[in-house]
N, C-alpha and C positions, 0 to 999 in steps of 0.2 A: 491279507491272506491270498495266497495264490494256488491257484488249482493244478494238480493232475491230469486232469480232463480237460479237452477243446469242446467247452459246454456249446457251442455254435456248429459243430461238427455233427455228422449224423452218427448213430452209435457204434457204427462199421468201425465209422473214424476213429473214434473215441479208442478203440480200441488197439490200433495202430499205433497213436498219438500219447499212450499214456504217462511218457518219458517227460510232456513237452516240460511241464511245471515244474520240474527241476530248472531247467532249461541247460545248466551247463553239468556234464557230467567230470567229476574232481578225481578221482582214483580207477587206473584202468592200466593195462599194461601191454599198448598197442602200437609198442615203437620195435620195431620186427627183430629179433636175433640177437638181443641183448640181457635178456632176464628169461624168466619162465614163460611169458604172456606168445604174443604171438610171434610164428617162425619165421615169418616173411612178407613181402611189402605187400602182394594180394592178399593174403591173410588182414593185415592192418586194414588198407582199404573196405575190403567183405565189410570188416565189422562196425567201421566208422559210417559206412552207407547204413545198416542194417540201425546203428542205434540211430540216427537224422532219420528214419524211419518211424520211429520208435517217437520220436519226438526231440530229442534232441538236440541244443541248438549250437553248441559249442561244447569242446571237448579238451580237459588239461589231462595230459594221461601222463600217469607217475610210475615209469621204468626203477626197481629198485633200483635202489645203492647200495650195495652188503659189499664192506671189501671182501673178505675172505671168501667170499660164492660171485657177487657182483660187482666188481668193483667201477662202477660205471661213472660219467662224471660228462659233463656238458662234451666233452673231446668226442666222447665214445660215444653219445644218443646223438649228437646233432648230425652225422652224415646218414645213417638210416633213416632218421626222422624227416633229412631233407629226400630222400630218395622218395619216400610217399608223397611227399608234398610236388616232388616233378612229377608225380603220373599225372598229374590236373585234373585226378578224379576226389578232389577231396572238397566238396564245397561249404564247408563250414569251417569256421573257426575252430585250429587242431594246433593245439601249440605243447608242451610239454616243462613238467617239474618233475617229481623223483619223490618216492618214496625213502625215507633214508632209514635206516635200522639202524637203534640207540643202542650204540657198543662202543666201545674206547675208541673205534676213531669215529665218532662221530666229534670229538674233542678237537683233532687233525681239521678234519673236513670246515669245519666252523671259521678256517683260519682263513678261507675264501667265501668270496658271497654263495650264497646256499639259492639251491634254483625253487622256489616260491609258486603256489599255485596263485595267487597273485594278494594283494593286500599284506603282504609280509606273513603271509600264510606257509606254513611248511608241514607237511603230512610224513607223519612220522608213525613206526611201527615199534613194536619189542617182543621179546623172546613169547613162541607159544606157549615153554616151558615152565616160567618162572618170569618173574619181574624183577631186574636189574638192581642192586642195593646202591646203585648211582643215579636211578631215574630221577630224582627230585633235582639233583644237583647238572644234569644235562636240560633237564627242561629251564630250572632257573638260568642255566646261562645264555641257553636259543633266545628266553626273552632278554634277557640282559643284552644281546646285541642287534633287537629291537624286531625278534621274528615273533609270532604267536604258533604256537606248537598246535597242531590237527590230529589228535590220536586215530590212526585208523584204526578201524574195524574191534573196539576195546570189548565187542561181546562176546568174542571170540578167544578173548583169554580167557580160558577155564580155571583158572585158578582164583580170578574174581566171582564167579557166580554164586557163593556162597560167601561169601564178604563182600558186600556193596559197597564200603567204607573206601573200596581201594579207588569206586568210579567219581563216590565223589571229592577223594585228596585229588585226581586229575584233575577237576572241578576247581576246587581250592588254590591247587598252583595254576591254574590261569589257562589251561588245558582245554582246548576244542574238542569234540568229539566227532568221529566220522560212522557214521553206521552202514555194513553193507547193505544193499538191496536182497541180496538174495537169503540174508541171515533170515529177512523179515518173512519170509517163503518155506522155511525149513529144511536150504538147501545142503546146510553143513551141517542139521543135525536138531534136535528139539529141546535140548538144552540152550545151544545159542539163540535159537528160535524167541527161548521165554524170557532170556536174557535181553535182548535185544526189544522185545515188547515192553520188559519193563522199564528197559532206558528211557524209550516213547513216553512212557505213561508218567516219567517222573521230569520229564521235559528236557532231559539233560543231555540229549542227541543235538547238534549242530547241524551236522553235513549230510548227505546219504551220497554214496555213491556204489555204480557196478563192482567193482571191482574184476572188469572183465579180464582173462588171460585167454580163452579158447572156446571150444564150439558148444560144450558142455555150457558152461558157462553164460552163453547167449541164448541156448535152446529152453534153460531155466528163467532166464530172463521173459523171454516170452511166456512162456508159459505161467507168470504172472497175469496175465489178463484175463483168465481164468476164475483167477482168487476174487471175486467181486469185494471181499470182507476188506480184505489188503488191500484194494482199491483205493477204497473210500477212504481207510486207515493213512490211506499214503496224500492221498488230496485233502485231508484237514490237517494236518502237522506241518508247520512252519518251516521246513529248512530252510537253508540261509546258503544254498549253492547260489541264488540270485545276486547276492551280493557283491560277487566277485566281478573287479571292475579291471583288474589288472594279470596277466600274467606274464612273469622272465621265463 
């Protein structure tokens, strides 16, 4: 079990530091001018310092891929991505994967290697609206070509909060789960809030991650250290961001 806290830190720290125990944050969208997250490479920077602040030791930030809004793809994030990386203000571990939204081309997109948060890990999203009558057969075939599927942020479908059956067939077909930080906060609302609590409590959360895009967004982050309850909530639950030993 690993902690939240820098139990060795004085409580100042502690509070500065609360990030650390994740250690690598998995979902964040801080590759500048290419999605919705941030607009520009001081932007990216700001908030890559601010979360290594925060405790953070390394960062895989996942630019979507929607073609029809994003059509993004290794060509398009990697010259932004290098332009932060030349200001030489970036001193941690900052590498990038992609969120991809499960829609007909995610069938296309598959026919090239897929950019991986690392372990053959791929963080994947779907409609806020409804849930795709092809999700079973897109997840089956990610693994069939040897990826493990990452559901981001699955408390945020409102369409499961009243059928939990659907969290656990993710479960079933072989489906990670990723939970945001700020759901756990009440940042989107107190329905995802109790949804997102009970994913915790039925252990069936994997990942957590910010899912930062903007200033809102960090300002709520912080302001977690506040929550002493979600504290502690967040320092005895096992995620499994430690594990990541690799990323494309």
């Amino acid at each position: 079990m690993f902690s939240f806290f820098s139990r060795r830190s004085a409580e100042e720290k502690v509070l500065t530091q609360f990030l650390s125990g994740i250690e690598t944050d998995i979902h964040s969208h801080l590759v500048p001018g290419i999605d919705d997250g941030v607009p520009d490479v001081e932007t990216s920077i700001s908030f890559i310092q601010q979360l290594q602040d925060l405790g953070i030791q390394k960062i895989v930030t996942t630019p979507h891929i929607m073609m029809d809004r994003y059509p993004n793809s290794r060509t398009t994030i990697d010259p932004p991505y290098q332009e932060v990386l030349a200001s030489g203000k970036v001193n941690i571990p900052f590498r990038f994967a992609a969120e991809y939204y499960l829609d007909e081309e995610i069938e296309t997109l598959m026919q090239q290697p897929l950019l991986t948060l690392g372990n053959n890990l791929v963080l994947v999203e779907i409609s806020f609206m409804s849930a795709p009558p092809q999700l079973h057969r897109w997840l089956f075939e990610l693994e069939a070509q040897g990826y493990q599927p990452v559901m981001a942020h699955p408390e945020r479908y409102n369409y499961f909060h009243n059928n939990f059956k659907g969290y656990h067939q993710f479960k079933d077909w072989g489906c990670l789960l990723q939970v945001n930080l700020l759901s756990l906060s009440g940042y989107y609302g107190r329905h995802i809030q109790q949804t997102a609590e009970k994913l915790l409590e039925l252990n069936m959360i994997d990942f957590i991650g910010t899912d930062l895009h903007h200033e809102k967004h960090m300002a709520a982050i912080k302001a977690i250290t506040r929550n002493r309850k979600l504290m502690k909530r967040l320092d005895q639950y096992p995620f499994r961001n430690r594990e990541l030993t690799h990323a494309q």
